[in-house]
KEZA-275438 format. One record per residue: x, y, z of N, C-alpha, C, O, CB in turn. Coordinates in steps of 0.02 Angstrom, whole numbers, plus 50000, padded with zeros to 5 digits. Glycine has a CB too. Layout:
<sites>
XYZXYZXYZXYZXYZ/...
</sites>
This chain:
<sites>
501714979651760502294979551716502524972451707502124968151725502864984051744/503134970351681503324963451663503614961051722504114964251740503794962751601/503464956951751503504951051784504364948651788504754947551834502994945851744/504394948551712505214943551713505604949551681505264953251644505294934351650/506344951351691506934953651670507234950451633507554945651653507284954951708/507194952551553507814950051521508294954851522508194960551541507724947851454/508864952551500509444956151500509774951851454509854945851445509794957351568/510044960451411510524956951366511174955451355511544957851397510494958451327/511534950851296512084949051304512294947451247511954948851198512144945051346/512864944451240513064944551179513014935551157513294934051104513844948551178/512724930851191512714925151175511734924451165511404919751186513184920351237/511514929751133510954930051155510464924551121510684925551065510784936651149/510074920651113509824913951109509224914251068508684914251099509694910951176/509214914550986508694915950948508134909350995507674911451030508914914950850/508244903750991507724898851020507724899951063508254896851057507714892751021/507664902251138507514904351194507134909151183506544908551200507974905651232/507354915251150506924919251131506134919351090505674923251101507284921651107/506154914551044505664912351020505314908051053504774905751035505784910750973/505634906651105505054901051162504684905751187504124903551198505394896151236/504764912651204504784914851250504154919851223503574919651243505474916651272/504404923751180504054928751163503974928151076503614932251048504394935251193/504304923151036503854922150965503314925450954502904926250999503604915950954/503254927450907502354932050879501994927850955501744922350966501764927950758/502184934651002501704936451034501184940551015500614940451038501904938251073/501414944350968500974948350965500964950950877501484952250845501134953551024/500264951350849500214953650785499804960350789499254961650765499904948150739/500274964750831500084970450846499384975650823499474978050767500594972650831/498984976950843498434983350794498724989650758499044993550793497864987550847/498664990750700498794991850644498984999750678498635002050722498224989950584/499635003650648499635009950681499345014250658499165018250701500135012250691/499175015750599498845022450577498445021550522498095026350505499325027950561/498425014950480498065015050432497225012450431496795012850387498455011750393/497225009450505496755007350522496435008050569496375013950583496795003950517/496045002750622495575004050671496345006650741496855003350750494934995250687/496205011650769496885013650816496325013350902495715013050889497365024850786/496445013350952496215017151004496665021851019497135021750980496065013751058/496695025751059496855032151086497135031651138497155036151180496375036051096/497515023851145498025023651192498705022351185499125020851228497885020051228/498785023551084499275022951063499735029551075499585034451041499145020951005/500265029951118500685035551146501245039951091501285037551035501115031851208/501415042451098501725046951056502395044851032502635041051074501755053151089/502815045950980503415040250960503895042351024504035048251038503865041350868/504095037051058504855038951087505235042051056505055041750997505265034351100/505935046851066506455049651042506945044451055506925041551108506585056251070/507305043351020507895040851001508505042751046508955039551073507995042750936/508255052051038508975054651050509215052051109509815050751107509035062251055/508745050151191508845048951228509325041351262509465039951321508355050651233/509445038451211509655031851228510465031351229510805035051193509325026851177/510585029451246511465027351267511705021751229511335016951220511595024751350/512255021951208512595017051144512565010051165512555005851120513445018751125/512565008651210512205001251223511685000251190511624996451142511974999851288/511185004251220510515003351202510485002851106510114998451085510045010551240/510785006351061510895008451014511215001650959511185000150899511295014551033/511544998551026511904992750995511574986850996511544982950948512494991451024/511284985951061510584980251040510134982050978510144978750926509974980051108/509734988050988509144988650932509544986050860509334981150829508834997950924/510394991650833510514990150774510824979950760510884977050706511074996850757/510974976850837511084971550824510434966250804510434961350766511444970150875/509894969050841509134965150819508914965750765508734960750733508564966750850/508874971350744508694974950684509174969750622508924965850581508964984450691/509884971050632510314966450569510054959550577510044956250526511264966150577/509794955950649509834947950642509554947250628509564944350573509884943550672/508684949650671507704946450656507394950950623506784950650630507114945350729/507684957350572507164958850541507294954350489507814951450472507034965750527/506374954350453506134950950400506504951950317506684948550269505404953050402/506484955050328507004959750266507664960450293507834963050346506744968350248/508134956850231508944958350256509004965250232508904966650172509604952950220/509194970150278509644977750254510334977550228510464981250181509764982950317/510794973650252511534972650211511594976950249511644982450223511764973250130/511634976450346511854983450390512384981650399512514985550445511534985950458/512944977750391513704975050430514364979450386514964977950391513824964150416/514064985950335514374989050328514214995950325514595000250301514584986650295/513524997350354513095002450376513375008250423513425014350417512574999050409/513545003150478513815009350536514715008250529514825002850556513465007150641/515275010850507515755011850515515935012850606516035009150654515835016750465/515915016650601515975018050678515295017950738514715016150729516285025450678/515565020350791514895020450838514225023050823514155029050811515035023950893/513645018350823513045022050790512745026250824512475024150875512555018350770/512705033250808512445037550854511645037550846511445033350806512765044550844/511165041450875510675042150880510165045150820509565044450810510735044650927/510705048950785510405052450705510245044650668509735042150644511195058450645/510915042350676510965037950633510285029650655510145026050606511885036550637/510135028850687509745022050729509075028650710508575025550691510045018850845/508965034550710508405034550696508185034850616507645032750595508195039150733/508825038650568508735036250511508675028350489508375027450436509175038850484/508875023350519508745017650505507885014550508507605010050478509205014750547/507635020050564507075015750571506455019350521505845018050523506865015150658/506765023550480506535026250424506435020750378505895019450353506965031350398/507045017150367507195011150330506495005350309506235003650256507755007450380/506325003250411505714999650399505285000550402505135006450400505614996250414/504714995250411503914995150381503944998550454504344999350500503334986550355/503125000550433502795004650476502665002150547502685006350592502225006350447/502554997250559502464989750632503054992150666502924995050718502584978850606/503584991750654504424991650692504454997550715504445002450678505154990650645/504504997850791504565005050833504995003550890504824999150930503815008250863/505425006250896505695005950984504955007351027504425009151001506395013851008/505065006151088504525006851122504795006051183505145001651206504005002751105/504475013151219504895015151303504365010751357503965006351341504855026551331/504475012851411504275009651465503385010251456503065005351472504645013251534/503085015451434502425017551439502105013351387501685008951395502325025251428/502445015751324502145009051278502225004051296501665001351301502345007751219/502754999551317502724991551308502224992251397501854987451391503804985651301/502144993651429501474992851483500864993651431500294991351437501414999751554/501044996351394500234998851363500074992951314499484991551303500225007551310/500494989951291500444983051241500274976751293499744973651296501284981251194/500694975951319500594968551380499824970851401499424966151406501304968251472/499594976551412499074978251456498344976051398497814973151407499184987551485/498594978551353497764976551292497934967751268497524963551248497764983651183/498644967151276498504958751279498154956151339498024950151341499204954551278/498014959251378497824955051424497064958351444496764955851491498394954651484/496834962551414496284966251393496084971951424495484973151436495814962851393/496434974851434496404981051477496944987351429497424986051394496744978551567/496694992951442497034998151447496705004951465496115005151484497344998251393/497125011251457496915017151491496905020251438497385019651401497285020051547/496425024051422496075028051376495475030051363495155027951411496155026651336/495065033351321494375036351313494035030351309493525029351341494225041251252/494405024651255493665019451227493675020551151493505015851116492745022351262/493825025251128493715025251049494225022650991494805024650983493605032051032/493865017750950494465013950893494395020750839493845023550841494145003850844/494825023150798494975027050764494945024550671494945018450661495605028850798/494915028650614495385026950569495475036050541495185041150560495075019950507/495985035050491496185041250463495915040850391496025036350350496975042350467/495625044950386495475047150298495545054450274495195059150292494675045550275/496275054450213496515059850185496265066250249495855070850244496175060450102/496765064050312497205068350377496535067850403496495071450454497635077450369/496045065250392495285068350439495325062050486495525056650464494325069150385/495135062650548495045057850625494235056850621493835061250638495345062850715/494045049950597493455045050607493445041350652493845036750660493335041150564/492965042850691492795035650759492415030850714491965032850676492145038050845/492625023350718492345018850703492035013750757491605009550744492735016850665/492325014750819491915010650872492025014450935492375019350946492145002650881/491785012150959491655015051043491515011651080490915010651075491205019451061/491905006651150491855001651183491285003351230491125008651258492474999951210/490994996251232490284998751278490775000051339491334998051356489514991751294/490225005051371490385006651427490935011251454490955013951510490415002051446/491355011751406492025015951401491865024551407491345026751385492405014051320/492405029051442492075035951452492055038551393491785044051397492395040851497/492205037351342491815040251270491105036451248490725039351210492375038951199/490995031451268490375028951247489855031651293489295033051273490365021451245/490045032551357489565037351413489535042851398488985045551410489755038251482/490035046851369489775052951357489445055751287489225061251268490265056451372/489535048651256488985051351203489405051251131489065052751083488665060051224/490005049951121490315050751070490085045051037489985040151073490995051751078/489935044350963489705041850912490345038850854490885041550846489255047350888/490095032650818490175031150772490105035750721489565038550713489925027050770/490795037250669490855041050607490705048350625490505053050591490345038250551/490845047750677490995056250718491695056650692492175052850686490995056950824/491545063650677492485065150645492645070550712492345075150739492615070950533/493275067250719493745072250789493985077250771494425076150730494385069450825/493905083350784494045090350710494935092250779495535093050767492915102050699/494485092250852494885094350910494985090550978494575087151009494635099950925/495495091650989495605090051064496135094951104496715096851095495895082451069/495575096151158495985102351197496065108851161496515112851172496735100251214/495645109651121495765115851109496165119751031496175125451007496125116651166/496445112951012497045111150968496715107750899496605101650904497595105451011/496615109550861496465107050792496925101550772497525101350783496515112550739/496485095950736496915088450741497055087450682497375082250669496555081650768/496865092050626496835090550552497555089350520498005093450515496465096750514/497555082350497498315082350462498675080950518499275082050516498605089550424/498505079350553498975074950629498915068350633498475064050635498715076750710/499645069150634499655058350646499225057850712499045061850755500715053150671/499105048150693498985047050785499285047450837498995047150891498875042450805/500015048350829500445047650890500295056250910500345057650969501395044750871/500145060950871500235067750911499695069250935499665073850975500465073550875/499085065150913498575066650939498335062350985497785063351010498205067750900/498725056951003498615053651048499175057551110498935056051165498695045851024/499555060151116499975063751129499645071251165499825073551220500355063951066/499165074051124498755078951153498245075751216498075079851258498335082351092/498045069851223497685066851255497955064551295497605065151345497385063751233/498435061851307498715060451376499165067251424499455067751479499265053851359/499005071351366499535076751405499075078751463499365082151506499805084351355/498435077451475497715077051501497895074751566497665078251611497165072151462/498305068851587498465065651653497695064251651497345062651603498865070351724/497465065851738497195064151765496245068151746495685066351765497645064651822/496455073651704496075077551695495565077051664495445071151678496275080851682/495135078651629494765078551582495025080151500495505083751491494325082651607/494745077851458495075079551385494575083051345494105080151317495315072751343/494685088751343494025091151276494195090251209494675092351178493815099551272/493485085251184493545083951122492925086651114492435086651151493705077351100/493085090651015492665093350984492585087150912493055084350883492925101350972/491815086450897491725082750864491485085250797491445091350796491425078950895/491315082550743490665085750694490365079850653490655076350611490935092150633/489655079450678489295074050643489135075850594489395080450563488795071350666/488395070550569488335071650506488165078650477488445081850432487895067350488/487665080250514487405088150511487855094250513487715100250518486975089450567/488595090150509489165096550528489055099850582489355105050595489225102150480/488655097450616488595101550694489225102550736489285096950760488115097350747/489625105450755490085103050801489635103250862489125106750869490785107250805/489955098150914489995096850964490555095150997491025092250971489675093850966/490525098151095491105096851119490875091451208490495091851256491525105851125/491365087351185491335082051256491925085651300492405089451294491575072051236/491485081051359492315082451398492395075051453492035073051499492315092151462/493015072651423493105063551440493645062051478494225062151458493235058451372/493445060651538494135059051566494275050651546493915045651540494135060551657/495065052451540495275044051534495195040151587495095042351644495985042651520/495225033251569494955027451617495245021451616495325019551558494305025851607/495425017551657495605011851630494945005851613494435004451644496145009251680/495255003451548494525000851532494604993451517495174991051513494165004751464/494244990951512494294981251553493754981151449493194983251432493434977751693/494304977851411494074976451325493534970251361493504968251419494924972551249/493224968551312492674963651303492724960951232492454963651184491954966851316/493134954851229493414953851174492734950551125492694952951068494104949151188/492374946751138491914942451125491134945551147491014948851198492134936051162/490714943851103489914944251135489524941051090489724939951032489564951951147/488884939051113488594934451069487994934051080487774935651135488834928651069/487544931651021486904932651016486544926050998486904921650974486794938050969/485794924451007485714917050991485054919150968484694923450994485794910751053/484904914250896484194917050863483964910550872484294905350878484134920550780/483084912050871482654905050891482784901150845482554895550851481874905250898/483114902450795483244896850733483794890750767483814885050744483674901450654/484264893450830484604888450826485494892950792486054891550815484104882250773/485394896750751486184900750732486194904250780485744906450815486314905750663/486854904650783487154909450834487504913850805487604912750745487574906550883/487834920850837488234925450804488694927950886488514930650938487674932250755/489454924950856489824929450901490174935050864490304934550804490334925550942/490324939950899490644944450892491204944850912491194945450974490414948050904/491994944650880492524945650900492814952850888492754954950831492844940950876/493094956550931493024965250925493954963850912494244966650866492624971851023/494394958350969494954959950969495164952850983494734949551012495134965651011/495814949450968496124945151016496634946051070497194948251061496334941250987/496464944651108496854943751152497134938151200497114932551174496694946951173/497364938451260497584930051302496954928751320496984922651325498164929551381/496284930551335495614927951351495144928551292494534928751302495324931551411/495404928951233494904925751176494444918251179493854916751182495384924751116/495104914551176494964909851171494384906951223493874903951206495484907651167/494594908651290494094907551332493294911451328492774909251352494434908951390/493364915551304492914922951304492454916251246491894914551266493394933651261/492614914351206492474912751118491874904251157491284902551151493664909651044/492494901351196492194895651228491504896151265490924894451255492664893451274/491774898451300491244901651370490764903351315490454898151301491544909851431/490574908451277490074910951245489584904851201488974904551192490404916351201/490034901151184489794895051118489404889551174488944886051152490684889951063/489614888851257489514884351269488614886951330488114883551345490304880851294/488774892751343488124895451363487554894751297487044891351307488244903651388/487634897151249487084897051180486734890551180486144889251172487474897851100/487444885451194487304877351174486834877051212486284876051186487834871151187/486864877651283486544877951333485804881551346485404879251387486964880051364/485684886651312485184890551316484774889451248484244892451236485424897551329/485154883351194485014882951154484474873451138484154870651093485664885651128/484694872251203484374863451235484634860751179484684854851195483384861051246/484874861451111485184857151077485694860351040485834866351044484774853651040/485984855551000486784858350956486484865950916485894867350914487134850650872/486824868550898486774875050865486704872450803487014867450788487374880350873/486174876150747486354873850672486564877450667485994878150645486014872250618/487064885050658487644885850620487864892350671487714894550727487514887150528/488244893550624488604899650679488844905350636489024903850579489344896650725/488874910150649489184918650601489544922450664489294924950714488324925750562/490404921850636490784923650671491024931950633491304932250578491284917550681/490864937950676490774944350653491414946650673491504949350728490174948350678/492054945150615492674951250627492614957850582493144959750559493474948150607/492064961250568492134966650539492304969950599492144968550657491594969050497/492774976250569493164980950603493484977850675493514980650730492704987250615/493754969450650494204967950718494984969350691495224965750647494094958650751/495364974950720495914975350710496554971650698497034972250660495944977550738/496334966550758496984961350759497014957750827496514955350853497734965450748/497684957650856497954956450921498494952250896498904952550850497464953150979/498244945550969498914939050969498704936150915498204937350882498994932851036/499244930750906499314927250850499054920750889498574917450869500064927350812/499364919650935499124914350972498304914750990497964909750989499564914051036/498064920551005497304920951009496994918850948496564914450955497064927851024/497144921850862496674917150816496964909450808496624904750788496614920550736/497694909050828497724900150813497304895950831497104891450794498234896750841/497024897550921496734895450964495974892750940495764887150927496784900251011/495644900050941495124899950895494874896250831494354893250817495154904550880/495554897850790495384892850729495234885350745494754882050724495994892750680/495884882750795495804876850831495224875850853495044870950820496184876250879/494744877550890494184876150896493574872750869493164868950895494124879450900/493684876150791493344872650748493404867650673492994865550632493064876750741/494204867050682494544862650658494604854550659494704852250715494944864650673/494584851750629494834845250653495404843550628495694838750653494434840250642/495714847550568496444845650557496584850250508496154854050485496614838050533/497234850350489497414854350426497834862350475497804864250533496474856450366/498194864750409498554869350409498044873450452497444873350440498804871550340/498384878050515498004887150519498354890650490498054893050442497924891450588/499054892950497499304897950464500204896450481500444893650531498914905650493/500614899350415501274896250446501664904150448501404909450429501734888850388/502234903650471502304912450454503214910150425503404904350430502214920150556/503654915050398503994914050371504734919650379504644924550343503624913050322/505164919850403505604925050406506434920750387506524915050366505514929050490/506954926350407507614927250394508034919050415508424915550383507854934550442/507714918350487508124914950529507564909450546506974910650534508454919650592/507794901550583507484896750580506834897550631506254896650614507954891450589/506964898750671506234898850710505864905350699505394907150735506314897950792/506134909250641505304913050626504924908650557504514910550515505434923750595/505274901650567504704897450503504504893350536504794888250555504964893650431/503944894950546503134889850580502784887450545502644889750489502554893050616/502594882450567501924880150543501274877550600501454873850646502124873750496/500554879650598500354878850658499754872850657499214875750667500154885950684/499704869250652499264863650657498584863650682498634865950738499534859650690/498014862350671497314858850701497444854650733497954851750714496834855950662/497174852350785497024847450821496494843050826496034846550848497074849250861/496284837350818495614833850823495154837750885495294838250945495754825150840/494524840350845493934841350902493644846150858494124849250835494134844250988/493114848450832492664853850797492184855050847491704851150844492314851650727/492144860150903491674862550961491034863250946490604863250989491844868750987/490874863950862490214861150824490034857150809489424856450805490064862150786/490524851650788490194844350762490054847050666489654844250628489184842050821/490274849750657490424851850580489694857650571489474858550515490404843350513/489464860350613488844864850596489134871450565489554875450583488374866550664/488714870750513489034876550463489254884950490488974887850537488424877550405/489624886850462489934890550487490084899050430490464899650382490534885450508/489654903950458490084910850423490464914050444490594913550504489844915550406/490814918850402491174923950439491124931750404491174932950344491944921250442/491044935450443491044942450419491484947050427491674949450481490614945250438/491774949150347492554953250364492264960150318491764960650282493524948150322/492754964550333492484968450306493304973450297493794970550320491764970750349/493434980650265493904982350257494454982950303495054983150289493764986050235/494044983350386494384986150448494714977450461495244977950491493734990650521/494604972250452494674966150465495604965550440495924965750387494034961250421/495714964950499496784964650514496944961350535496624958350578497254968650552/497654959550512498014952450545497834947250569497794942250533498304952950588/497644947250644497394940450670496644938650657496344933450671497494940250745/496404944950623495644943150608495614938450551495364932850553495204949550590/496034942650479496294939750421496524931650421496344927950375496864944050404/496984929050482496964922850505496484919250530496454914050497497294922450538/496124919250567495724915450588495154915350524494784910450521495524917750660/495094919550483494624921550422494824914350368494494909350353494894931050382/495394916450351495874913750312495704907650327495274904850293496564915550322/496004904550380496014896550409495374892450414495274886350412496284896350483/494974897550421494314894050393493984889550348493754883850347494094896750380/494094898550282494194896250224494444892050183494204889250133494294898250212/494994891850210495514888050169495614880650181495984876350157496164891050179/495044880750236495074873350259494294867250251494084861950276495284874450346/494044873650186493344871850207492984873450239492434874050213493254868250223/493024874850301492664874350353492224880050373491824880350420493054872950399/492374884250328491604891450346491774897050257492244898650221491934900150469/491344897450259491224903750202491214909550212490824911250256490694903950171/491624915150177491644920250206491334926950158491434928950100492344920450228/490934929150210490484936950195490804943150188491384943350208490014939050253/490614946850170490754956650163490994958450124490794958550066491144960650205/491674961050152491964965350109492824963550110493044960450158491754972950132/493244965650058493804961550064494074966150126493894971450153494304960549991/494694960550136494934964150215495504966950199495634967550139495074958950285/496004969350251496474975650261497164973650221497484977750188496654977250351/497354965850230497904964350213498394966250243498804970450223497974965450167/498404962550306498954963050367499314956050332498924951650318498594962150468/499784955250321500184949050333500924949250376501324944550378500324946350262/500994954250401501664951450446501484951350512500984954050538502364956050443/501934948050538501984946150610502464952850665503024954950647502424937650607/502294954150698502744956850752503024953750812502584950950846502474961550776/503734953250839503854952450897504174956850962504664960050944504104948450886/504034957551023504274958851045505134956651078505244951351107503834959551059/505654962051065506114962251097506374966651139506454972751141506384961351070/506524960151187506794965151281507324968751266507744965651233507134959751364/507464974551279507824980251289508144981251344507804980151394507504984751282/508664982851353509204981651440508834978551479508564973351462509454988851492/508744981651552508394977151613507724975051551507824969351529508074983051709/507364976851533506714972651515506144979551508505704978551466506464965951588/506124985251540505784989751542505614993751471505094996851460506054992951588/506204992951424506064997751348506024987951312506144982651340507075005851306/505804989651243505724982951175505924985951132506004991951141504994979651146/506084983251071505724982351013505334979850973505414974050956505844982350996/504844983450949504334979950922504634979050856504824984250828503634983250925/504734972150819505154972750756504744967950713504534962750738506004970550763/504634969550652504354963250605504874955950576505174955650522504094967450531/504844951750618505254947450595504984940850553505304935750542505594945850651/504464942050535504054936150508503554939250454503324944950460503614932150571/503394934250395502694936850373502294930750360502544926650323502704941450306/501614929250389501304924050381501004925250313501044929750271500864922550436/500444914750326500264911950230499764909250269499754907250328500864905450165/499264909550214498514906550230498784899850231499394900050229497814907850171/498484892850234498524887250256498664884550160499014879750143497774884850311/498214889750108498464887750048499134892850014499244894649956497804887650002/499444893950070500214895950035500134902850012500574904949975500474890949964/499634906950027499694913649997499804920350046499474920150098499054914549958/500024923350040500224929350069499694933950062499574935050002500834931750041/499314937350105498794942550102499154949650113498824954750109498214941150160/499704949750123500054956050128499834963750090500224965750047500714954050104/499214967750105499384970850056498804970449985498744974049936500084968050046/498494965150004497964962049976497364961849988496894964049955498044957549974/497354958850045496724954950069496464949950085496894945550092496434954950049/496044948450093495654942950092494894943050039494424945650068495494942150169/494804941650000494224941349950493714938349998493914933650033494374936649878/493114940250004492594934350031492304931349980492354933949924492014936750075/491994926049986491774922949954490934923449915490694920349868491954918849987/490644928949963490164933449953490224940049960490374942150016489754932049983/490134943749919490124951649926489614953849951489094950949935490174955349869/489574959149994489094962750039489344968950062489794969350105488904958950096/489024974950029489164981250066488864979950147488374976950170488764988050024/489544984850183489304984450244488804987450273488744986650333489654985350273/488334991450236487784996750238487084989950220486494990750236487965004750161/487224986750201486874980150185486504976950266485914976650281487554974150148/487014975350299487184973250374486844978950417486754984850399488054972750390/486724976850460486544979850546487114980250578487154975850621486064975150598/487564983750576488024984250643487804984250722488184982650768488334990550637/487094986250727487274986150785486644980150831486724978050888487314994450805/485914978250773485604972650798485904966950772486004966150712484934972650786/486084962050826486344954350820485634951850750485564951850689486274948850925/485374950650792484574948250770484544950350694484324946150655483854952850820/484624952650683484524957550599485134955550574484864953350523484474967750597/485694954350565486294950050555486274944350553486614941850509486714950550593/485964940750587485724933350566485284932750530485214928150490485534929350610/484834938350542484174935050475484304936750417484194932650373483374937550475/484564942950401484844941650337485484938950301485584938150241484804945950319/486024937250371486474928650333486044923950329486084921650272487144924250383/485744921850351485084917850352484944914450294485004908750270484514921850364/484694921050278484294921150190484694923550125484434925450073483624927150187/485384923050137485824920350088485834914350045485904909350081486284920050113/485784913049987485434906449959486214902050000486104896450021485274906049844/486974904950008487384901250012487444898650080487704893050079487854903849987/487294900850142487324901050185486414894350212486384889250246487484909550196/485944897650180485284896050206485244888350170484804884550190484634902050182/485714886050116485894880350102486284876250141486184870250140486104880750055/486564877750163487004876350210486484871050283486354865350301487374885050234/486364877250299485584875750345484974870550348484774867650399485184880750332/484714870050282484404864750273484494858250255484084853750247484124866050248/485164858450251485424850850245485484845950301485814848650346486074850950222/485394843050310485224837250373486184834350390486394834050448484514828250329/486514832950347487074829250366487714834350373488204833750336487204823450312/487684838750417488134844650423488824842950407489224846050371488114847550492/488924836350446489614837650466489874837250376490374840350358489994830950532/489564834250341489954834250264489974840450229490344841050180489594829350212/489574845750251489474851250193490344855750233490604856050288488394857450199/490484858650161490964864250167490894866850142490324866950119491444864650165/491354871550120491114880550113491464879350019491394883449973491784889350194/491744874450016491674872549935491224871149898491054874049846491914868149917/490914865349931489994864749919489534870049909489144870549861489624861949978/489624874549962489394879749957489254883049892488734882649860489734882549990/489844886649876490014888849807489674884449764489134887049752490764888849791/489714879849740489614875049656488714874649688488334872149646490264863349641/488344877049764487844878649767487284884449743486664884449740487934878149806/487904890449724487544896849707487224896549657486904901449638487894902149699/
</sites>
């Protein structure tokens, strides 16, 4: 659980607060996108005490992103009908969040959590697995990619949010969870998965005799950055000389910290904008800087996004791009642009998760809702999801990319060149 106790007050300290916990976190998307199955069921409202009631509606009027005009909202004491009609009000990101959730958030920042293993999405009420963490007790027992979840426990899931069906799954404790599946063949099939706590693997990576490399980023988190290092600097290594280029794979990466793609982007930067974000009050307007050092020496650089590609993926995508510095593949992405932060709730044990910011690519644009365009189109049926090796050879043999490659003076080519190359 958290370490430090805040407690609130009425002199409460927007800059302290933003030292503290600023977009920590650019949360994974709740229902429209890639989910795991350790997202818990909504808290009730009804349960909270007018204190509690008076922080949320005082956070809510100061750091959300959007002014509501609440200072003539509640006449009298805000009861519990009323704080939950409000949160009707905002975007979908902003949730109170009890003791179980905010453990369950700190816990996948730091790459861990308890659950089956399976990333989710929803299409018109139907439950699609889109990934399955190696090693995780859904990947041991056999559950599949684009397996649709018809059941769990017994209970038909059709037209159920994630919170109730994530909700049927923990009601499981310690037990086993029966899930009924139906593949392609409409076969149903039934597992039976006990939850686990499961240790994410944010990063993995592959190295072709050519000299390119391909990492895979699944999530960010506080050991990205290291995960991203560590990986680039074994290849170098196994590679007896510099890498000629590199293909960084965020298809179907949800998101995470914000601080995890800054990091990253930093890496292969030598200067220029990453991303600035923008809200109500003065310290939700950032701007985040490069630092001198490119961990390549300017060796060309792709990236692969694809529809599932969110928030912090969209950033580090973005900052690339926009800086020159890599060209980007697939398919357009999700169009996450706001930021989330966490706020401490009495002793520190409940938050709110509230949107108080919305970030801008490094050229001033808002993907909110949008996307990200790549700069090459590629169905993802095009791609190998699951051989590295087959992912490089055919970025490879992209005329935009394989140009890239045969040029002798790396550090000058950018992903502008690129283009006026096709």
């Amino acid at each position: 659980m958290l370490n430090t106790t805040y407690s609130y007050n009425a002199h409460f300290s927007p800059a302290k607060f933003f030292t503290q916990l600023s977009f920590l976190l650019l949360v994974s998307l709740l229902c429209l996108i890639l989910q795991s199955f350790q997202v818990v069921a909504k808290p009730s409202l009804q349960s909270l005490q007018h204190q509690q009631l008076n922080e949320i509606l005082f956070n809510i009027h100061t750091y959300y992103v959007d002014d509501l005009k609440l200072q003539n909202a509640f006449v009298t004491q805000p009861d519990n009908l009323q704080v939950e009609a409000l949160f009707e009000r905002l975007d979908p990101y902003s949730k109170y969040l009890d003791e179980t959730e905010l453990d369950a958030i700190f816990s996948s920042t730091n790459g861990r959590y308890t659950g089956l293993g399976i990333e989710v999405k929803i299409e018109e009420g139907r439950v699609y697995i889109v990934n399955t963490i190696n090693n995780s007790p859904a990947a041991l027992a056999g559950l599949q990619v684009n397996d649709e979840v018809i059941a769990i426990n017994q209970q038909p899931i059709l037209d159920k949010s994630i919170e109730e069906v994530a909700k049927l799954i923990r009601q499981s404790g310690e037990n086993a969870v029966d899930v009924v599946v139906k593949r392609e063949t409409n076969t149903e099939l039934n597992f039976s998965v006990k939850r686990q706590q499961i240790n994410l693997e944010s990063v993995s990576g592959h190295l072709a005799d050519t000299g390119v490399a391909l990492i895979s980023i699944n999530a960010f988190n506080n050991h990205t950055l290291h995960d991203v290092a560590r990986e680039l600097a074994k290849m170098q290594v196994t590679n007896s000389f510099p890498l000629s280029g590199l293909i960084i794979d965020l298809r179907d990466n949800p998101g995470g910290t914000l601080q995890g793609a800054i990091e990253v982007a930093d890496l292969f930067l030598d200067n220029g904008t990453i991303v600035s974000t923008k809200g109500r009050f003065n310290e939700a307007n950032q701007k985040f800087k490069a630092h001198k050092g490119d961990i390549l020496s300017g060796a060309p650089i792709a990236v692969l996004i694809n529809e599932n590609s969110a928030s912090a993926a969209e950033i580090l995508a973005a900052a690339l791009r926009d800086n020159q510095r890599a060209v980007l593949i697939g398919e357009t992405s999700f169009g996450k642009g706001s930021v989330q932060s966490l706020i401490p709730l009495g002793n520190g044990n409940t938050a709110l998760k509230l949107t108080t910011a919305r970030y801008y690519t490094p050229l001033g644009q808002s993907i909110d809702g949008k996307g990200i365009t790549p700069d090459v189109s590629i169905n993802q049926t095009m791609l190998s999801e699951i051989d590295q090796g087959v992912i490089i050879k055919n970025i490879q043999e992209l005329a935009l990319f394989s140009s890239l490659l045969d040029r002798q003076d790396k550090k000058q080519l950018t992903a502008k060149q690129l283009v006026i190359m096709q």
